[in-house]
MDTraj code that builds the backbone (N, CA, C; nanometers):
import mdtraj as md
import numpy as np

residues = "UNK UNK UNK UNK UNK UNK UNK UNK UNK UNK UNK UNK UNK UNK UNK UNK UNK UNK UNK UNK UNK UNK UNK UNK UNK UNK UNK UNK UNK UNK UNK UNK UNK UNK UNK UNK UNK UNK UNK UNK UNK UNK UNK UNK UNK UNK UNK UNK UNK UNK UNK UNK UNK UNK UNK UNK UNK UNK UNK UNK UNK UNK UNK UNK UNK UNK UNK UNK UNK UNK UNK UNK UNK UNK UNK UNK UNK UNK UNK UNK UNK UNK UNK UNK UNK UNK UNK UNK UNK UNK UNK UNK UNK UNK UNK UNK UNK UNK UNK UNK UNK UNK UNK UNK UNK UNK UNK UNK UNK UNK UNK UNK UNK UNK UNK UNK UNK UNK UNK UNK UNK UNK UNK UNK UNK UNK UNK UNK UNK UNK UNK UNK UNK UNK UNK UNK UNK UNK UNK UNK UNK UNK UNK UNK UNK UNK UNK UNK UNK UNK UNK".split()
xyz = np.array([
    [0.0851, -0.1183, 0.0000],
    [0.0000, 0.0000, 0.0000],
    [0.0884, 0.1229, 0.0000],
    [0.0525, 0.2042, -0.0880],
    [0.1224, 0.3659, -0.0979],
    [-0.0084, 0.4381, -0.0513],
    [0.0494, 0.5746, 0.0424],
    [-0.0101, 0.6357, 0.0997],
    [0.0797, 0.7894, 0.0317],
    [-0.0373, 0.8276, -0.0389],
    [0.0448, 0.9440, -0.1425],
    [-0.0770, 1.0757, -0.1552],
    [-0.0140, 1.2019, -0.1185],
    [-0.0572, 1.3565, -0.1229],
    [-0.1495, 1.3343, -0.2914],
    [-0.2688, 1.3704, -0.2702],
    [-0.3250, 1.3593, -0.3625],
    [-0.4270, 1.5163, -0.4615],
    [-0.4385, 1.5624, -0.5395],
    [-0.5114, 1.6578, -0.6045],
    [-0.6391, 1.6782, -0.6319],
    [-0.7270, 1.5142, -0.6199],
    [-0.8679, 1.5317, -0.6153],
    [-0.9382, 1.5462, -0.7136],
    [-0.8210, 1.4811, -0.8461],
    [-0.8785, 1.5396, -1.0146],
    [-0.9233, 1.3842, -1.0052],
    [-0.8483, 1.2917, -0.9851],
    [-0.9067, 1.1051, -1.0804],
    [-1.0356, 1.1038, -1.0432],
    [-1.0804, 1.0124, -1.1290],
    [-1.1950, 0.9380, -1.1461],
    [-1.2191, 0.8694, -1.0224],
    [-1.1202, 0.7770, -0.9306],
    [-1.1332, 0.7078, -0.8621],
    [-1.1706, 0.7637, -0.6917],
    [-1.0827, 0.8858, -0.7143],
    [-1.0933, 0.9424, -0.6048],
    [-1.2250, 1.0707, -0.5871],
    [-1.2812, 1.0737, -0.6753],
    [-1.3658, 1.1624, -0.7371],
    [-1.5126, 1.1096, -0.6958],
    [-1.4899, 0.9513, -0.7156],
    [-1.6120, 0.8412, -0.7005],
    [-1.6157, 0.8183, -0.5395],
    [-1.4707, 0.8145, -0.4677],
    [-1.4777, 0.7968, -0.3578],
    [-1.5400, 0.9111, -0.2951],
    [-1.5191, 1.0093, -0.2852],
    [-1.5758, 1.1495, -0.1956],
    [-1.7239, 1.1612, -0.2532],
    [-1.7818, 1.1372, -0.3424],
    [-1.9066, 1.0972, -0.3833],
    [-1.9669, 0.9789, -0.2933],
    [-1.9149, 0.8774, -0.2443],
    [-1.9253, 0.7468, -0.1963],
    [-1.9250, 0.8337, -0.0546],
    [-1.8537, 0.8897, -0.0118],
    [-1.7968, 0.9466, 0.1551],
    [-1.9451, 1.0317, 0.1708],
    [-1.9947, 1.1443, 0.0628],
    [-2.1001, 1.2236, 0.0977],
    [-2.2249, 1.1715, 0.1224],
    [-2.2490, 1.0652, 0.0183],
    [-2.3375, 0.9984, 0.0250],
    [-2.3511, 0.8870, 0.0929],
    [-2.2466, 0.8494, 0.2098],
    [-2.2766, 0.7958, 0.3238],
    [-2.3063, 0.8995, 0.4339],
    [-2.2592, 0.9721, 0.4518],
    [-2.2651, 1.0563, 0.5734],
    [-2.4351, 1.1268, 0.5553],
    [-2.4743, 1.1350, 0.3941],
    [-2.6059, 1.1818, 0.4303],
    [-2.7632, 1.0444, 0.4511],
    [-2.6668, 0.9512, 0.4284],
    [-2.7656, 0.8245, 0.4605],
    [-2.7948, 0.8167, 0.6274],
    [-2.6463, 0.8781, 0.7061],
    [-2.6618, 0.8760, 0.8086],
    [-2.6663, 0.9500, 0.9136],
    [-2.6783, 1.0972, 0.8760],
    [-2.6916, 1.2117, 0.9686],
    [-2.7703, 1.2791, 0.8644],
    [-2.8593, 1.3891, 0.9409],
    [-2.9381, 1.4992, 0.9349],
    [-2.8394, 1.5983, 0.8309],
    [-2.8990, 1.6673, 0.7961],
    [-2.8376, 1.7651, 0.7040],
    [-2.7613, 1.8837, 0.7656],
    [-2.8331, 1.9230, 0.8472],
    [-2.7275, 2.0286, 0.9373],
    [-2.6640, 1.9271, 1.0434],
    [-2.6149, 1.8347, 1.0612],
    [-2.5319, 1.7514, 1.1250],
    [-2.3881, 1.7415, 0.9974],
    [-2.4117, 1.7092, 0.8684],
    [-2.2995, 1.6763, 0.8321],
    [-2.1504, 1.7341, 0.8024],
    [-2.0441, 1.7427, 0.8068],
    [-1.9589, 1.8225, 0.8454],
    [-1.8459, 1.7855, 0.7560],
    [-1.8445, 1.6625, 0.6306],
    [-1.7635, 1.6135, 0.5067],
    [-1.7510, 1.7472, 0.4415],
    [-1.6373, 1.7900, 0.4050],
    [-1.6179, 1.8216, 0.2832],
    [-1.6345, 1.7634, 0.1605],
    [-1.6622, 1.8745, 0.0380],
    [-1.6931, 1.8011, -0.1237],
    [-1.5641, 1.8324, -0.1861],
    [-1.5382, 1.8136, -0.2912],
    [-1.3979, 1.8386, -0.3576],
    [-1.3714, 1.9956, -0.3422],
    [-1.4407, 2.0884, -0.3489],
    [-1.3759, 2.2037, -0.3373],
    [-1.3608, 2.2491, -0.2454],
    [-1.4292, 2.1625, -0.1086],
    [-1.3549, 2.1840, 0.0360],
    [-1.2244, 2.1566, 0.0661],
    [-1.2081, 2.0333, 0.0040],
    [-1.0756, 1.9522, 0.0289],
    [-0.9656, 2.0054, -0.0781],
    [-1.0296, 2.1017, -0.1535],
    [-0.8725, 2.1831, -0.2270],
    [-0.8645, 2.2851, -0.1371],
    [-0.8767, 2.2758, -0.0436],
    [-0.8472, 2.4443, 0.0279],
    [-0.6966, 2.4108, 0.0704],
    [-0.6128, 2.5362, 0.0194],
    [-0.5216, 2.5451, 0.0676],
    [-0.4290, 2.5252, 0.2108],
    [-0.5349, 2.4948, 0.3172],
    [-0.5086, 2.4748, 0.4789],
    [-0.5513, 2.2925, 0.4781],
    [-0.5977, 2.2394, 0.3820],
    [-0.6031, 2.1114, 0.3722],
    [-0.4860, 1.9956, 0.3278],
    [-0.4415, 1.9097, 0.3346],
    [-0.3964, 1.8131, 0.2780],
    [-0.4998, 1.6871, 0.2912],
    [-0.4861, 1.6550, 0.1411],
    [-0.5623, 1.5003, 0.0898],
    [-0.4419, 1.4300, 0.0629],
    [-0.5260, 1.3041, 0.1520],
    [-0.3997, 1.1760, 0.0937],
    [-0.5010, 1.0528, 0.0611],
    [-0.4883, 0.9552, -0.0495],
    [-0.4998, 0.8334, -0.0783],
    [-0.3854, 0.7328, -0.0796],
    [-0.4901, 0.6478, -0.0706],
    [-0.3767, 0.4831, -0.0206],
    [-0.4511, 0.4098, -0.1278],
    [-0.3298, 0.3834, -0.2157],
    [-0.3003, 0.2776, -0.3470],
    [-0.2642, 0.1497, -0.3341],
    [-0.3038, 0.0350, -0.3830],
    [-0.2275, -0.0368, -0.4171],
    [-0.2570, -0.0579, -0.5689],
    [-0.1283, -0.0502, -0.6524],
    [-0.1323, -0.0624, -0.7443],
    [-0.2193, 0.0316, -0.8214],
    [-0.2927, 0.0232, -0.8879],
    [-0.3909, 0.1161, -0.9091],
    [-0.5560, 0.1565, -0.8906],
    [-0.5615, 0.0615, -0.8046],
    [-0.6961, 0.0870, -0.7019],
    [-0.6787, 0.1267, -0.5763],
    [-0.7590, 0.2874, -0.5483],
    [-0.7710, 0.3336, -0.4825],
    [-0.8814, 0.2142, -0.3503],
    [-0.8092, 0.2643, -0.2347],
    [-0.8469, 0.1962, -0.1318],
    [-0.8625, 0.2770, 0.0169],
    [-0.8762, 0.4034, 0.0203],
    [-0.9361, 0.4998, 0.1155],
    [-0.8999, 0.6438, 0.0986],
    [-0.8945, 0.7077, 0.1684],
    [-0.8013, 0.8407, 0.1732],
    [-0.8437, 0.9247, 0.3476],
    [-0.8052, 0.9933, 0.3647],
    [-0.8052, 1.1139, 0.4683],
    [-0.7099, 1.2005, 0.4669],
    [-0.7796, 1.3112, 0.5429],
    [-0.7088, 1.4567, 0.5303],
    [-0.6761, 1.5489, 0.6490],
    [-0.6181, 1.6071, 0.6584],
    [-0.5598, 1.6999, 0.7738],
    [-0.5990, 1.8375, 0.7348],
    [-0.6938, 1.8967, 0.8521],
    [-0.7141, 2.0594, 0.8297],
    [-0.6437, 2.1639, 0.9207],
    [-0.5451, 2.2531, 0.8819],
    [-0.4302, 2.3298, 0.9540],
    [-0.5758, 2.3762, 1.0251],
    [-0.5669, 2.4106, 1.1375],
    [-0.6783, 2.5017, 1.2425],
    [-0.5498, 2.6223, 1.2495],
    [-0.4519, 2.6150, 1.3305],
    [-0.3538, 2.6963, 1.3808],
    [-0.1960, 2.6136, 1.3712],
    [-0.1521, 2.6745, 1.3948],
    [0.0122, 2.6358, 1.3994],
    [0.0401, 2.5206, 1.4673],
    [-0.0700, 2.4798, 1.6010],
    [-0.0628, 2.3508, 1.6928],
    [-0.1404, 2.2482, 1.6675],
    [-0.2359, 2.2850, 1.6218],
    [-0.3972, 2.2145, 1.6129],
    [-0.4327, 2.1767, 1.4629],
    [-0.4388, 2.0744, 1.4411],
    [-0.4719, 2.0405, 1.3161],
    [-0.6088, 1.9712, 1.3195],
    [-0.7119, 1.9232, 1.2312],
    [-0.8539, 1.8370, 1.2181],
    [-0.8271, 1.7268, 1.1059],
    [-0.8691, 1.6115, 1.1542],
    [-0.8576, 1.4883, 1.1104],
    [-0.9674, 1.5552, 1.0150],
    [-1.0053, 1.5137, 0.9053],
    [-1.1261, 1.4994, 0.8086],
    [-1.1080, 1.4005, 0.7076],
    [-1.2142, 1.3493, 0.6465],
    [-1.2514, 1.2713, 0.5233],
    [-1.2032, 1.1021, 0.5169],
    [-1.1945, 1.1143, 0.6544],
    [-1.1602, 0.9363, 0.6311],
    [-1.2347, 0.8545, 0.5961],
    [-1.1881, 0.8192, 0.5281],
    [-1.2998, 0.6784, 0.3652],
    [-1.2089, 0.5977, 0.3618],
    [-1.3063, 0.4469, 0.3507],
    [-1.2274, 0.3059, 0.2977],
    [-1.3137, 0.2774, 0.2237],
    [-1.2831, 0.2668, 0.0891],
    [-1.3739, 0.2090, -0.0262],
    [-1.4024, 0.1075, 0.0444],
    [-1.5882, 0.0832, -0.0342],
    [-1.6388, -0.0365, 0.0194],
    [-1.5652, -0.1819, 0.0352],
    [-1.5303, -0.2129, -0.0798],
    [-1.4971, -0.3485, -0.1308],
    [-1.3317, -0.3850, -0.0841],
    [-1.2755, -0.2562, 0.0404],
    [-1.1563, -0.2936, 0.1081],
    [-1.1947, -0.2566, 0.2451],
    [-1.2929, -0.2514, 0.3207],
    [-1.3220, -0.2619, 0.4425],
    [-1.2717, -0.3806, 0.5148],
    [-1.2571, -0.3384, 0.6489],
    [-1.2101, -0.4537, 0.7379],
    [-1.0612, -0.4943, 0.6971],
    [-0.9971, -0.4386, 0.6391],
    [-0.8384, -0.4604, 0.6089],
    [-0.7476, -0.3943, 0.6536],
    [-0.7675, -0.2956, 0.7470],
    [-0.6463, -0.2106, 0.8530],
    [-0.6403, -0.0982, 0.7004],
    [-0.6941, -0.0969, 0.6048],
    [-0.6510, 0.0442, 0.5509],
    [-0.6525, 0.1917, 0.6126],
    [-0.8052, 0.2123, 0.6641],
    [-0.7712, 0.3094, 0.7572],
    [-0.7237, 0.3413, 0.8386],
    [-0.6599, 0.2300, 0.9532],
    [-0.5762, 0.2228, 1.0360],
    [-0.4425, 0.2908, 0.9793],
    [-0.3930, 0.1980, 0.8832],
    [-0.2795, 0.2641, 0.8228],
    [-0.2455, 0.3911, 0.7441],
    [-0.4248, 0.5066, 0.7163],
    [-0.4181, 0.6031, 0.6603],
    [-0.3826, 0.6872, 0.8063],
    [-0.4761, 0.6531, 0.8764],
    [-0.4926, 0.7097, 1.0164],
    [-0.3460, 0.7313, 1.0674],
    [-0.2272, 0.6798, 1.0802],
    [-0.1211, 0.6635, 1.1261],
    [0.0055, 0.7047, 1.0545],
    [-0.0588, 0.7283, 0.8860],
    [0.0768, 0.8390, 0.8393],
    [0.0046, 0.9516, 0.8676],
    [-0.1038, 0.9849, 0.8769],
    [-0.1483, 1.1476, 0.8575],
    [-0.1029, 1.1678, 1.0092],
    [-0.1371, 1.0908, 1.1440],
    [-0.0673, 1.1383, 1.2568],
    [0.1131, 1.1587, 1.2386],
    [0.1179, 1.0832, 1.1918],
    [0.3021, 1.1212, 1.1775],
    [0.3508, 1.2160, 1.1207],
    [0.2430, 1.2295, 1.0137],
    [0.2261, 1.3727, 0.9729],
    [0.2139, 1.4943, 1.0102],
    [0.1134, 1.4524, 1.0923],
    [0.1252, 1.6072, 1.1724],
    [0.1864, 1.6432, 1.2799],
    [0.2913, 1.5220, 1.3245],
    [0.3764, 1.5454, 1.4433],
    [0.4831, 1.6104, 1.3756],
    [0.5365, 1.5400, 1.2212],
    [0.6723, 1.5867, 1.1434],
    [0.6662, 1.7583, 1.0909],
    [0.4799, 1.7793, 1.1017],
    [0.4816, 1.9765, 1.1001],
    [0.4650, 2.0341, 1.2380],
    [0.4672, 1.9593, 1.3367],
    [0.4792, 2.0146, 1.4776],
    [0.3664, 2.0439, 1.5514],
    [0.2618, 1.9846, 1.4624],
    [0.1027, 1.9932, 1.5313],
    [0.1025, 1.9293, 1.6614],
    [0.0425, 1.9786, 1.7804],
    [0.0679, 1.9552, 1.9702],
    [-0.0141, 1.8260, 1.9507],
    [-0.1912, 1.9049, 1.8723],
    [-0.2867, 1.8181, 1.8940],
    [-0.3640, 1.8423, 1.7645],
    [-0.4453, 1.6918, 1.7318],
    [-0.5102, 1.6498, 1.6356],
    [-0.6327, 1.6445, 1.6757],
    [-0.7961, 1.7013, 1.6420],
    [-0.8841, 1.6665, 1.6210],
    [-1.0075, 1.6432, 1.5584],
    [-1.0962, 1.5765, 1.5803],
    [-1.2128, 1.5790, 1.4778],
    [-1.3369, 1.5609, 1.4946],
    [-1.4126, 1.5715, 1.4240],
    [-1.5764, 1.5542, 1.4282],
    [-1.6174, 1.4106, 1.3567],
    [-1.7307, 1.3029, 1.4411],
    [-1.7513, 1.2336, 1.3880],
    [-1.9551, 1.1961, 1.4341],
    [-1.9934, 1.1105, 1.3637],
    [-2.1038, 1.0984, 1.3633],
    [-2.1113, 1.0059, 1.5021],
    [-2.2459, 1.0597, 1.5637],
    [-2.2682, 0.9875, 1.7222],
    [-2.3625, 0.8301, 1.6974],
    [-2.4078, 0.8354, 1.5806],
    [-2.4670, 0.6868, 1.5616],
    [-2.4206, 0.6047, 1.5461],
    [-2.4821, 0.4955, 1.5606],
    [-2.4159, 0.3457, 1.5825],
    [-2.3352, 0.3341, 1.4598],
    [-2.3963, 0.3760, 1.3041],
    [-2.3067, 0.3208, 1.2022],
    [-2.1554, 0.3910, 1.2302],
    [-2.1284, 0.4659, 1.3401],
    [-1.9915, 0.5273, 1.3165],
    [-1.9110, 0.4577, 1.4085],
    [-1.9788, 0.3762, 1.5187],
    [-1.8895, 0.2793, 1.6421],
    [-1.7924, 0.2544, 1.5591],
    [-1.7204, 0.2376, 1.4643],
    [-1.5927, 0.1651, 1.4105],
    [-1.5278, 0.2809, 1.4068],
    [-1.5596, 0.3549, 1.3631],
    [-1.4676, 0.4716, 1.3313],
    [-1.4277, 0.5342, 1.4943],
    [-1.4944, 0.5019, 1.5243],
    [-1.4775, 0.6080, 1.6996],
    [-1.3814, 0.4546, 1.7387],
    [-1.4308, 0.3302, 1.7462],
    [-1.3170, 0.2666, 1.8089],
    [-1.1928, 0.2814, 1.7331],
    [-1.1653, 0.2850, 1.5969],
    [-1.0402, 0.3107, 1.5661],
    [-1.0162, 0.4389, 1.6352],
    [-1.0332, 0.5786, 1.6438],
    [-0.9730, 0.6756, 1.6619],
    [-0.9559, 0.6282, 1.7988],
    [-1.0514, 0.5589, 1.9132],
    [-0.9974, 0.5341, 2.0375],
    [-0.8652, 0.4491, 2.0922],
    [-0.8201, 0.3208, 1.9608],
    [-0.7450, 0.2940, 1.9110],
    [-0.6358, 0.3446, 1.9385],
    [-0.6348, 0.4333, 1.8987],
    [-0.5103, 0.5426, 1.8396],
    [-0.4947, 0.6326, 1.9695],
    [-0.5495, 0.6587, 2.0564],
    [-0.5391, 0.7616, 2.1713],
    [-0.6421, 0.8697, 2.1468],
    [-0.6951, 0.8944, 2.0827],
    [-0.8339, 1.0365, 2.0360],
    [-0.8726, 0.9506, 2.2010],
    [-0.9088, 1.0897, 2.2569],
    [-1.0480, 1.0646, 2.3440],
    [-1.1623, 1.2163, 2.3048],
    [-1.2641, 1.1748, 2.3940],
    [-1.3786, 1.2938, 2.3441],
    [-1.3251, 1.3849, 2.4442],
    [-1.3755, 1.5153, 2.3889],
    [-1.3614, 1.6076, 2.3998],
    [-1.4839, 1.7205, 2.3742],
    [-1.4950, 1.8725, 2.4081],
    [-1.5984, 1.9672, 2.3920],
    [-1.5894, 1.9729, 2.2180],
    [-1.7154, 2.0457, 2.1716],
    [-1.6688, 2.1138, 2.0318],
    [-1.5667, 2.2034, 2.0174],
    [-1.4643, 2.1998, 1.9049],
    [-1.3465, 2.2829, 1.8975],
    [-1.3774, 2.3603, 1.7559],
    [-1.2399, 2.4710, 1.7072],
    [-1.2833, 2.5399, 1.6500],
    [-1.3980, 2.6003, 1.5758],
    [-1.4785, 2.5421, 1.5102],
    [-1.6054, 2.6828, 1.4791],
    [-1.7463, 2.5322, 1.4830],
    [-1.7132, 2.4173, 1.5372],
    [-1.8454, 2.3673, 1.5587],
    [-1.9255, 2.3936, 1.6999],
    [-2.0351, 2.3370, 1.6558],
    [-2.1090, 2.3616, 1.8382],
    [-2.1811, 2.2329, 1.8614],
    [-2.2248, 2.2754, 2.0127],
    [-2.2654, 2.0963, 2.0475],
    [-2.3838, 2.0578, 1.9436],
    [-2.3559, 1.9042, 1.9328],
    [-2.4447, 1.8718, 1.8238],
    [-2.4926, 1.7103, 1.8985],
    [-2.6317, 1.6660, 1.9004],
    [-2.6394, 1.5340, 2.0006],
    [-2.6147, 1.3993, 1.8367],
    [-2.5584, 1.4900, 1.7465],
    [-2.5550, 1.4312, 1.6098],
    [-2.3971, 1.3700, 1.6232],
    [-2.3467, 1.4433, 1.6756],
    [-2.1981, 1.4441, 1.6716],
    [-2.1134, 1.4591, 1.7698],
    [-2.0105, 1.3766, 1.7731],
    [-1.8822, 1.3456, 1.9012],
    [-1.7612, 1.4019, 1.8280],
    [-1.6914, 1.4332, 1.9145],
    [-1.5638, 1.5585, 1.8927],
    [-1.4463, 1.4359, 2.0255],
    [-1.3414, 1.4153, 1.8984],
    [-1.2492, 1.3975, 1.9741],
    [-1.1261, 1.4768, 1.9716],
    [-1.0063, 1.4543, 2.0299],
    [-0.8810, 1.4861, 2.0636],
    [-0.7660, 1.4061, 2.1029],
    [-0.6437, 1.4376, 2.0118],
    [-0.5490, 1.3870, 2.0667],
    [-0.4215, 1.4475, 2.0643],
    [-0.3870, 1.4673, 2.1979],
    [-0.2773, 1.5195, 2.2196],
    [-0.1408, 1.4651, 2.1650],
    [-0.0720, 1.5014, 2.0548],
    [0.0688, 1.4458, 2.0087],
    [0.1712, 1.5096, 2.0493],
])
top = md.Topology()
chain = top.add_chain()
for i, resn in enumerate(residues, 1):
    res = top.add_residue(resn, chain, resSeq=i)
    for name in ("N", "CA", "C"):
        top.add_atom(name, md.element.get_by_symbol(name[0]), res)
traj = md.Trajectory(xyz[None], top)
């Protein structure tokens, strides 16, 4: 698996964030959802990364600069048909190394409070994220859990 800085032009990755929106609105309220669409994820305070093998795309996630210390996990996706294979685990764990190698203190993020998201919250618990209040510009939501992790 290659885990490589990506632009957000392919087809593949194009289908995936299509796949990412249209889960998150199967499963939260509309003013609950908090995904970026492709022209969120070109913002200049963003980095997108996908994980390849070979030439099928097999997840991606992204890092949002907040401040000089504080960075936000966003857009973590595992294509369907590679679930349950540690891909996100292993996206999850260069983007933290990532943001320790730009000097980010602490990492956090917003995730959905329903049951379809228990995997995603145990991986980030996994990893050290615990919950936390809403941070930079969200507010309490009984839609949504806010974690943190101190690096």
């Amino acid at each position: 698996m290659k885990i490589l800085v990506d632009d957000l032009s392919g087809a593949q990755v194009i289908g995936l964030i299509a796949e990412h929106l249209q889960g998150m609105a199967e499963d939260s309220p509309p003013e609950s959802i908090h995904a970026l669409n492709l022209d969120g994820l070109k913002q200049p305070e963003i980095t997108f990364w996908c994980a390849w093998e070979d030439e099928e795309l097999l997840g991606c996630g992204a890092i949002k600069e907040l401040d000089k210390e504080h960075a936000e996990l966003k857009s973590m996706r595992t294509a369907k048909r590679h679930l349950r294979k540690g891909v996100a685990r292993k996206i999850l764990a260069h983007i933290i190394e990532e943001a320790i190698s730009r000097g980010y203190k602490r990492i956090s993020l917003e995730t959905g409070s329903m049951d379809s998201f228990i995997p995603a919250r145990k991986l980030y618990e996994d990893f050290g994220f615990r919950y936390c209040e809403p941070f930079a510009d969200y507010i309490p939501d009984p839609n949504s859990k806010f974690m943190t992790k101190e690096l």
